[in-house]
Structures are given as C-alpha cells and as structure tokens.
C-alpha positions as CSV (number, residue, x, y, z in Angstrom):
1,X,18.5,-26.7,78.6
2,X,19.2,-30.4,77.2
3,X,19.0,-30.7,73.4
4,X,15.5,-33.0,73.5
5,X,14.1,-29.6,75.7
6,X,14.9,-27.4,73.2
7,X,12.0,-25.9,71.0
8,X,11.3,-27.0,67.8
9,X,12.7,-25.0,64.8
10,X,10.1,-22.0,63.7
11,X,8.0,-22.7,61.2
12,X,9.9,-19.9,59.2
13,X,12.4,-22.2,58.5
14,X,10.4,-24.9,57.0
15,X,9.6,-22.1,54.0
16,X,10.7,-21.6,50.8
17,X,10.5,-17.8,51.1
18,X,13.2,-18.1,53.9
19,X,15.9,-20.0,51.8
20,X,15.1,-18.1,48.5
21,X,14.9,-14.3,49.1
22,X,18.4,-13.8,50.5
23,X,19.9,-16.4,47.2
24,X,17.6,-14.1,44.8
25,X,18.6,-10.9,46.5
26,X,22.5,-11.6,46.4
27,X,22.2,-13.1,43.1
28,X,20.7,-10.1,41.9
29,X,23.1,-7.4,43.7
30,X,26.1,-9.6,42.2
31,X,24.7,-9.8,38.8
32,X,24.1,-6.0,38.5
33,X,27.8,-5.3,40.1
34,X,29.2,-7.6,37.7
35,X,27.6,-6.4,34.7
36,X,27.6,-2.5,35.6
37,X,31.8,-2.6,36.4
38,X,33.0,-4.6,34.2
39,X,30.3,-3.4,31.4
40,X,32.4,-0.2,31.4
41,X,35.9,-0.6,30.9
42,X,36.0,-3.9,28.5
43,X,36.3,-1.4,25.6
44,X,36.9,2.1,25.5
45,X,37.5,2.4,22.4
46,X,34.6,1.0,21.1
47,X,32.6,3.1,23.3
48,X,34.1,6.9,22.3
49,X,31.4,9.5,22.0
50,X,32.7,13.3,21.4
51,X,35.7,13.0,22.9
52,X,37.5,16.4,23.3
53,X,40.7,16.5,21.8
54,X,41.9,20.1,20.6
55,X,43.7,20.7,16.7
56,X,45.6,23.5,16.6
57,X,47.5,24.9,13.4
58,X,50.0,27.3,14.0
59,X,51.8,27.1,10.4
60,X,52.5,30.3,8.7
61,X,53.0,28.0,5.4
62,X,56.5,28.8,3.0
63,X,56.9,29.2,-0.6
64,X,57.5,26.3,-3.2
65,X,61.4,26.2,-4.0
66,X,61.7,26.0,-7.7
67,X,57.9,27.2,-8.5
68,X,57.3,29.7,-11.4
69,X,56.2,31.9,-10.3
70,X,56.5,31.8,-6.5
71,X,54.1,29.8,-5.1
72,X,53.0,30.0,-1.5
73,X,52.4,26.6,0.1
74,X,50.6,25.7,3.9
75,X,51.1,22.1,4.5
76,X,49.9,22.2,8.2
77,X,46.3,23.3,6.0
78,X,46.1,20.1,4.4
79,X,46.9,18.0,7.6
80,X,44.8,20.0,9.4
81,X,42.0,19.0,6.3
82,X,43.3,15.9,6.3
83,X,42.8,14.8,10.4
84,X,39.6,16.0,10.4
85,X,38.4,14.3,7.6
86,X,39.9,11.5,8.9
87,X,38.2,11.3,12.4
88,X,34.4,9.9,13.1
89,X,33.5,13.2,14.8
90,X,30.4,11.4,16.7
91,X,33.6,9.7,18.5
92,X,36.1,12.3,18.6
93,X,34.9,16.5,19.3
94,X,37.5,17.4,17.3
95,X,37.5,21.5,18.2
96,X,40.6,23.6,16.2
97,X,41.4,26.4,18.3
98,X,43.9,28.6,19.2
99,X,47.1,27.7,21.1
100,X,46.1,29.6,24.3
101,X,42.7,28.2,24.4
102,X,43.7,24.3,24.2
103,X,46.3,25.5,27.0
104,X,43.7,26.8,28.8
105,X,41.6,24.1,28.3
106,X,44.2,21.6,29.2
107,X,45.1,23.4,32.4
108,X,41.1,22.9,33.4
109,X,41.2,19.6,32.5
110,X,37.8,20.0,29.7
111,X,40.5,18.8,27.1
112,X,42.1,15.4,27.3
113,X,44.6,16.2,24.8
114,X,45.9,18.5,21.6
115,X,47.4,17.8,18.3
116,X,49.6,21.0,17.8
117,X,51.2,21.9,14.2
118,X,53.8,24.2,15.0
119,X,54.5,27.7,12.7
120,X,57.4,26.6,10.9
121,X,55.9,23.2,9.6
122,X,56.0,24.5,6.0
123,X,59.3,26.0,6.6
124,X,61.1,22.8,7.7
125,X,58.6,20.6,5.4
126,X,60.1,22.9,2.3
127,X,63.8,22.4,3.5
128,X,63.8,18.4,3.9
129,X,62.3,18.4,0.4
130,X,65.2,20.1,-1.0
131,X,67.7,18.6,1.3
132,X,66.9,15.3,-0.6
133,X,69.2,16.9,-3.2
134,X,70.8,19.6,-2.3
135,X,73.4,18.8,1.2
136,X,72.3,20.3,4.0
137,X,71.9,20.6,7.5
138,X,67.9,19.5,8.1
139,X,65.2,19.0,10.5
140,X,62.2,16.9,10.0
141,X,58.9,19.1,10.4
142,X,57.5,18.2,13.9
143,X,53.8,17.4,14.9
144,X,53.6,17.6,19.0
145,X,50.7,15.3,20.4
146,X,49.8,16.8,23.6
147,X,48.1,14.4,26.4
148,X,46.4,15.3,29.9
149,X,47.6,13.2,32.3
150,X,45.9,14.8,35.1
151,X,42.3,13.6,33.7
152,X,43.4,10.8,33.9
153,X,45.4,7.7,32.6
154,X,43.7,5.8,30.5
155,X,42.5,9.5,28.5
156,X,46.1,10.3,27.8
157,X,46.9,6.4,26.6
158,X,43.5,7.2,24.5
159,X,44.9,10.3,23.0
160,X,48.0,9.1,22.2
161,X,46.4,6.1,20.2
162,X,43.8,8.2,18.6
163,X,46.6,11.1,17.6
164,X,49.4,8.7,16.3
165,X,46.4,6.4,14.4
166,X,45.1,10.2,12.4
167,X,49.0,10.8,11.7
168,X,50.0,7.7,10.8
169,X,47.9,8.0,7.2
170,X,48.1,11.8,6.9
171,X,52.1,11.3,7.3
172,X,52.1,8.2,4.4
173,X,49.8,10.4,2.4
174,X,52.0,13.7,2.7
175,X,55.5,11.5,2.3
176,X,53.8,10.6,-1.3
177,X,53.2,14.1,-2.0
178,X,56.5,15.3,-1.1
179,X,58.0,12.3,-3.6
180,X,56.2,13.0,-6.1
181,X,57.4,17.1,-6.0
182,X,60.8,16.3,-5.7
183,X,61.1,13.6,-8.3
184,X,59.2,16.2,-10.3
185,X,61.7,18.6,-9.8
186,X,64.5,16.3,-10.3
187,X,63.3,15.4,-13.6
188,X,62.3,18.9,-14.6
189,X,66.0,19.6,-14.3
190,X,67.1,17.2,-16.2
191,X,69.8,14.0,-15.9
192,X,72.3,13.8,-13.6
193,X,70.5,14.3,-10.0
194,X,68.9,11.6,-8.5
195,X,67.4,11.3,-5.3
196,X,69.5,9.1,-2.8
197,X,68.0,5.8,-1.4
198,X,67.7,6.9,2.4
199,X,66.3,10.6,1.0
200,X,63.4,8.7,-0.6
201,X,62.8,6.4,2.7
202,X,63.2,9.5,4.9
203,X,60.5,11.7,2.6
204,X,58.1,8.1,3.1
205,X,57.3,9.3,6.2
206,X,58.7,12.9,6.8
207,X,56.7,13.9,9.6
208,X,58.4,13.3,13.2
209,X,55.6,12.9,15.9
210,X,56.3,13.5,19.6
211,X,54.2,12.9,22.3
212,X,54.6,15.1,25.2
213,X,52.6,15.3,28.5
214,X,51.3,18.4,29.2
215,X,51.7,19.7,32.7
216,X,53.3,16.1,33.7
217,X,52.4,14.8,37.3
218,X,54.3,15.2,40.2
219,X,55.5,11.8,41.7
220,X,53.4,10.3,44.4
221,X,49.7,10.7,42.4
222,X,49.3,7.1,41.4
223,X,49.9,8.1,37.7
224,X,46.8,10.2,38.0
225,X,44.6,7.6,40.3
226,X,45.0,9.6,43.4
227,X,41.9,11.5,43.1
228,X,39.5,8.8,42.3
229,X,40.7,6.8,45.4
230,X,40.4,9.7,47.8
231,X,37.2,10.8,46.4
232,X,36.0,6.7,47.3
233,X,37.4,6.8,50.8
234,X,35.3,10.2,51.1
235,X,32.5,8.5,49.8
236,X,33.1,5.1,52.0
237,X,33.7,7.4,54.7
238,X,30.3,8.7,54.3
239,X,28.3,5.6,53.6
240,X,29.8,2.8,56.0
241,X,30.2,5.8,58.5
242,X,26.2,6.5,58.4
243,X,25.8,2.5,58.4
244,X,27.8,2.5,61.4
245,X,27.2,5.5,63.5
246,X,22.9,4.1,63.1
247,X,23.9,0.5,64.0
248,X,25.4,1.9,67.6
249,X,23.0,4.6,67.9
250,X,20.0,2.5,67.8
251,X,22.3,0.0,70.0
252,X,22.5,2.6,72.5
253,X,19.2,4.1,72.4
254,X,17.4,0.7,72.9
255,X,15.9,0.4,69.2
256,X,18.2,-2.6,68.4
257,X,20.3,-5.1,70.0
258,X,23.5,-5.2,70.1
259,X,25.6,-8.1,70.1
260,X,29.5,-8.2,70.8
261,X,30.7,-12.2,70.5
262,X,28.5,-14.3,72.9
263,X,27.3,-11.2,74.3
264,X,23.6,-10.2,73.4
265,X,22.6,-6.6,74.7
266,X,19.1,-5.1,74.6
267,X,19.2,-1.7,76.4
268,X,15.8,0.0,77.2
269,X,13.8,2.3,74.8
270,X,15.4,5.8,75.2
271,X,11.9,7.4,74.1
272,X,13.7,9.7,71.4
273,X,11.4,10.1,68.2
274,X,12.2,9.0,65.1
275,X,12.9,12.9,64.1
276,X,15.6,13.4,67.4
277,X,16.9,10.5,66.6
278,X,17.8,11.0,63.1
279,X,19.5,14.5,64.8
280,X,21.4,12.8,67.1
281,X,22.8,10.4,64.1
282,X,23.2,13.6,61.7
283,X,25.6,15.4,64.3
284,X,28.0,12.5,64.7
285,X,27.9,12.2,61.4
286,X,28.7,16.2,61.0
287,X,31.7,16.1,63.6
288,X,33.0,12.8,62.5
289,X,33.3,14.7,58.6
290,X,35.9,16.8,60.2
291,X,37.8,14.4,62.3
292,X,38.0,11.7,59.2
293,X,38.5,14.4,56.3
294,X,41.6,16.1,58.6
295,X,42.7,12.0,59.1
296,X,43.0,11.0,55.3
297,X,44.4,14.4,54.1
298,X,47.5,13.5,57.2
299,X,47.5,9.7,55.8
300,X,47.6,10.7,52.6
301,X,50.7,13.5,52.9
302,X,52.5,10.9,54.5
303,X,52.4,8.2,52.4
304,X,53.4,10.8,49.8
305,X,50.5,12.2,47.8
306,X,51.4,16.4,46.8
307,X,48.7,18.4,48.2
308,X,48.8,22.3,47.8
309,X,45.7,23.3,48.9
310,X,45.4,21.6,51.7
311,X,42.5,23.7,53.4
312,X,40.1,23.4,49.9
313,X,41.1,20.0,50.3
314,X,39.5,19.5,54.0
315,X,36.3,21.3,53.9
316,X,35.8,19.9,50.4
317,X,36.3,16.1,51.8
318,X,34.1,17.4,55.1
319,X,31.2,18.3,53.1
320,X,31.7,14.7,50.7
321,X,31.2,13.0,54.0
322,X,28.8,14.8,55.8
323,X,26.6,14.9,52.7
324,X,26.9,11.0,51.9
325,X,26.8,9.9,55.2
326,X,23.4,12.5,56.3
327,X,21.8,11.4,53.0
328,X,22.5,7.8,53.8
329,X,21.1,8.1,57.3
330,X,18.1,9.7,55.5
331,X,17.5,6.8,53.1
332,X,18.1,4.3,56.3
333,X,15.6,5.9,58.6
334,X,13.1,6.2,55.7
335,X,13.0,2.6,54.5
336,X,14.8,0.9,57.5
337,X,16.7,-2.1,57.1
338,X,16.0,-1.9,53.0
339,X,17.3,1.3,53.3
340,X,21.1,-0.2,53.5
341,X,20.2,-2.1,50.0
342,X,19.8,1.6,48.4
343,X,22.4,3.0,50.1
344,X,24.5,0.0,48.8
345,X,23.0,0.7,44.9
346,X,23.4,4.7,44.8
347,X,26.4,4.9,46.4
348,X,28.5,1.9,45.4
349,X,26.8,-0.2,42.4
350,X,25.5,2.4,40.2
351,X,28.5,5.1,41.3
352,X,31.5,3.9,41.1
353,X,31.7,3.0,37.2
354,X,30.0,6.1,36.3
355,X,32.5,8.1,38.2
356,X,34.8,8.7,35.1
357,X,37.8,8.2,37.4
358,X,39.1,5.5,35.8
359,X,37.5,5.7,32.4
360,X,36.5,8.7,30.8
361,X,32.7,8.8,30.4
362,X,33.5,10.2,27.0
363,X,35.1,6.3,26.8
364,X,32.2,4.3,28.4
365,X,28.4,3.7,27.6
366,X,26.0,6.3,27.3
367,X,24.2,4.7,30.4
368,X,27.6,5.8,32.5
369,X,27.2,9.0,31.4
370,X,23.8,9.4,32.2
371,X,24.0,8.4,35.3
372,X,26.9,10.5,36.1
373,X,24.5,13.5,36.0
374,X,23.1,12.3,39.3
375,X,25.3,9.9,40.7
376,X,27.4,11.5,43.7
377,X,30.9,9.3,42.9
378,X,31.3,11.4,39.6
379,X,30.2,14.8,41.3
380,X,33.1,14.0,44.5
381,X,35.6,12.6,42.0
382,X,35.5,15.6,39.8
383,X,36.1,18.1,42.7
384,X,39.1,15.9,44.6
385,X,40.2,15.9,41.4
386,X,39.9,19.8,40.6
387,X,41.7,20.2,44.1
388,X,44.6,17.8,43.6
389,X,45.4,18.0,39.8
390,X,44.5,21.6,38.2
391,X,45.1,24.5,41.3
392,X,41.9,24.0,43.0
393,X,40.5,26.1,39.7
394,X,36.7,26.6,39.5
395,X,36.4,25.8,35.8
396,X,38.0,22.7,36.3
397,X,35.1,21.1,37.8
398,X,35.6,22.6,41.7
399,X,32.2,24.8,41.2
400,X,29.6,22.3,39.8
401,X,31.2,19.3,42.2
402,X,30.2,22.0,45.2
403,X,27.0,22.8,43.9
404,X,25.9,19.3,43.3
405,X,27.0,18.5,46.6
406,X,25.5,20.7,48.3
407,X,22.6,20.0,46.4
408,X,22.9,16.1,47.4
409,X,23.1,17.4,51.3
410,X,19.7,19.3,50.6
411,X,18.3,16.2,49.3
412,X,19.1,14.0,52.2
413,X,18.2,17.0,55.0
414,X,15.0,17.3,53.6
415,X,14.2,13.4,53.0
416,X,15.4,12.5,56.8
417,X,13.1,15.7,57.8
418,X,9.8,15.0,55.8
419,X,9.7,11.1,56.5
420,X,10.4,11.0,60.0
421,X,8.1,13.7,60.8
422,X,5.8,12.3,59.1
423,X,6.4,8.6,61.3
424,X,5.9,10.8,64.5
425,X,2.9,12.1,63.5
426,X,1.5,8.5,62.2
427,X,2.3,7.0,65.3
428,X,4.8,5.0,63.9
429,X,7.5,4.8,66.8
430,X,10.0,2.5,67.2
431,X,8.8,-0.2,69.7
432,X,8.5,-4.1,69.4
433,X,4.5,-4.8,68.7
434,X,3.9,-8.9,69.0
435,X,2.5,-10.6,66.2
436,X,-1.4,-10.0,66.5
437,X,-1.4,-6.9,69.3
C-alpha cells in the first residue's frame, strides 16, 4: 500500500481524551507510589507508636556499706522507675516482665528488643562505690540491651537507639547519686581520704551498657532482609504469573491477539465460557505454585540463604502464589483490562510499604498499619519470616499468616466464581461486537 493510499488517522487520535487519560493515569499511579513508599521510611522515629520493647529487673538489691543501721538498697528499682518514667509510652509499649517471658517473646519475634538489669546490679553498684576508696578488685554494674535481629534490621538499630538514649540520663542521674554517697561518706569519716580523680570520673557514669543480639543470624540472611524479599518474589510470582498465564491463555483460546515481533496472531474463538475459562487459568496457576515455590527455595539454598524447614517453606510459598496469582485472575476476569490496574494497587502500591519487612509498622504511619490488616504483602511477609527466622513457630506469626491466606484464596475463588457466572448467565461472552451491531 503506498503512503498517499493509506487511511487517514482515526478520529480517536484527533481527541483530547486519547492524549490525556494514559498522562492522568500514570501521573496518578506514580504520585501515589511515590508518596506511599517513601511516606514510610523518611522517619521512623518520628512515627513510633507502642513499640514493644521488654524491661526486665532481675536485681536482688545489697545493703548500704557504712549505713547505721543496715540499710537495704535496690538500685536496679530506681532505674527501672527511672526508664519508665523516662519513655513516651504512646511511642514505646514498655512491658516489665520476667526474664523467661521476654525470652520467650524474643524467640517469637512479638518483642523487638529487652533492657535486662541483671541480679547482682546492687551488688557490684555497692562494691564500685566503695572501691572509690578502698583498693580493690572491681566491676562496673552491667545493663544488657537485648535487640531482635530476626524482626528485622532497622527494629534492632531502633532498640539500640531508644535503650542507650533511656540509659544515657538514668546512668548521669545514678553517677550523681553514687558521688554524692561516697563523698558523704568520705566526709563523715573525717580528713585524710579523698576520692581519687579517675574514681570520681569512673562513678560519672558507672553503669557499663552492652548491646547484645539475641539469637544472632546465621550468615547468608541479608542481615535479616531475606524474608521480605522471598515473601516479594512469592507475591511477584503470583501477580505477574496470573498476568501472564491470562495474556497466553486468552492468546490461545482466541479472546486476544497475540503478537510476537512483526508477527500479529488472532486464533479463532475456542467457545469456552467465561467460568471454564477462568478454570483453565486457575489450574496453571495451581501447578505453576509448585513448580516456582520448589524453584526459589533451590535458588535460594544455593546462593546461600539457611533454610531448616524446607517443606513448611514450599507448601507455605505454594499457597502465597496460588492465592495471589487465583485472586489476581479473579480481579482480571471481573473488571478486564482495569482489572491489571487493581491488581497493580493491592498487590504492589498499597502492599509493599505496609508489609513491615523493612520498617516496623510499630515505626511507620498509622495508615501502614492499617492497611497491613488486609494487605497480603504483610500477611506473606510475616509467615516467610516465621519459617526462616524463629523455627517455623506458630506464635511467631506462622498461624495467622496461614489463616489470612487462606482467607485471601477464599476471597479470590469466590470472586472469579460469582462474577463470571454471573457474565454467562447475562450473555456477556467474549466475542468482538462492531460499533452499532
């Protein structure tokens, strides 16, 4: 056909509906991507809203040397008083338990951290005071700040700040205590003793304050990351897998070209119902959940990530992506090519920052964490996360992340079922109708 045969441009073109509604649309999908992800890691600390961290006091306290009479003294008491007076307690759910509770809570990953004062804090607070001047062999009390690494990264670099920040004025405010008793003392007992320049600058600040990881992570976990990327690939897996496996279905079937290069293909209607159709999608959508759960755990092992529960692992990640990728058929075949714009918003815009995998939700705005009720990333994160990190244990997440799951895969089946039975019966199949007929 020469050029001066060809048709004239469609009207369509002429229009500015044509040129505006994909600007507005991108515009719009960009705005909200921008604003929701970076929106929720700008300023953690800002954002803190009862975050758990645990307070334990395990001192037995000592008695006073030199009182008359004997009095008993529990310094790890008044610290304990002291940090949680300290704290904003609508930022921080500052819970003082037991020792084998914060473990226990640690180990299910519902604590992000624990300040621990050990038994003998009085004991060894009592002998630095009097090893100011009497010679002696001494110890500075210790207070251990425990963090969680395997909730994640940037919770244990939160605990640490928001531990050593309490301790920092409770350890200035006990070092002035403790020079004020000893000077006391000193001039109680008359000329002659004096308290030596480094014994006054180590009773400043007398309190030594490690920071220990609790249940470290093994080597190869991405310093804790490991779990939010897998549960993305499952989720990816899921969504581009249902965009996909539709795309070639309806190629194949005769509901939409298909088009490979220069190559335009237009195969004839199979006949299929909208319903049948959706089943054929939904079991290459189940089978490919096994295949590509089984492929990422291998990938994964190889490049290094620890897995020790390998089989909680794979039907865990078979069930992510048969879910996500049924549901997101579901959506597609209920508001067609729309349908890809939702799929694109619940599974992608709106879940990825509310996932918590990189910032607590405790951390982020309350819209995350609303959203994270619903919102399948947080749901998938927490049970990869429960599998990888803390023994597969049910009370580390493993249970609800199922339940929701399953409950998202109920969701889709019945969606996918209702609206396309409901096309069939209207009439509504899938075949080209002219303009007018």
């Amino acid at each position: 056909m020469s050029e001066n045969s060809r048709p004239p441009a469609p009207s369509v073109l002429r229009t500015p509906r044509f040129w505006l509604a994909p600007v507005i649309v991108v515009t719009l999908l960009m705005s909200a991507l921008a604003a929701l992800y970076m929106g929720g890691i700008l300023d953690p600390k800002k954002n803190l809203d009862h975050f758990p961290i645990a307070l334990v006091n395990q001192d037995e306290g000592d008695t006073v040397p030199g009182s008359t009479p004997p009095e008993r003294k529990n310094f790890g008491n008044d610290i304990a008083a002291a940090i949680d007076n300290g704290v904003d307690h609508q930022k921080i759910d500052l819970q003082q338990i037991g020792i084998a509770e914060a473990q226990s809570k640690l180990d299910s990953g519902t604590l992000y951290g624990a300040i621990v004062i050990p038994s003998d804090f009085s004991k060894r607070t009592t002998i630095l005071a009097q090893a100011s001047v009497v010679p002696g062999e001494v110890e500075q009390p210790i207070i251990t700040i425990y963090t969680n690494p395997r909730a994640g990264t940037v919770s244990a670099s939160l605990v640490q700040s928001i531990g050593t920040t309490a301790l920092e004025a409770v350890n200035k405010n006990m070092g002035e205590q403790l020079t004020a008793l000893v000077t006391q003392q000193l001039e109680a007992g008359g000329a002659g003793t004096q308290m030596s320049g480094a014994s006054r600058l180590l009773l400043e600040n007398p309190v030594n304050v490690l920071v220990v990881a609790h249940n470290p992570l093994p080597d190869g976990t991405g310093f804790g990351l490991a779990a939010f990327y897998f549960a993305l690939l499952l989720v990816l897996a899921g969504f581009t897998g249902a965009t996909v496996v539709n795309t070639l279905v309806d190629g194949m079937l005769g509901y939409a070209p298909t088009e490979v290069g220069p190559l335009y293909v237009q195969n004839d209607v199979a006949g299929l119902t909208r319903f049948h159709t959706l089943l054929v999608k939904w079991a290459f959508m189940i089978v490919l959940a096994g295949i590509v759960s089984a492929l990422f755990q291998w990938i994964s092992r190889a490049l290094g990530l620890p897995v020790t529960h390998g089989l909680a692992l794979w039907e865990y990640s078979t069930l992510v992506i048969a879910a996500v990728g049924i549901t997101a058929m579901s959506v597609m075949a209920a508001f067609g090519s729309v349908g890809m714009l939702v799929n694109l918003f619940i599974f992608v815009i709106l879940a990825l920052p509310s996932s918590g995998g990189t910032i607590p939700l405790e951390a982020s705005p309350r819209l995350y964490a609303w959203l994270a009720q619903f919102e399948p990333m947080h749901q998938i994160y927490m049970g990869c996360r429960a599998i990888l990190f803390f023994d597969a244990r049910s009370d580390s997440g493993l249970l609800h992340a199922v339940v929701m799951t399953l409950a998202g895969l109920l969701i889709g089946l019945i969606l996918g079922f209702v609206v396309t039975r409901f096309y069939d019966r209207k009439g509504f199949d899938r075949t080209h109708r002219p303009k007018g007929a």
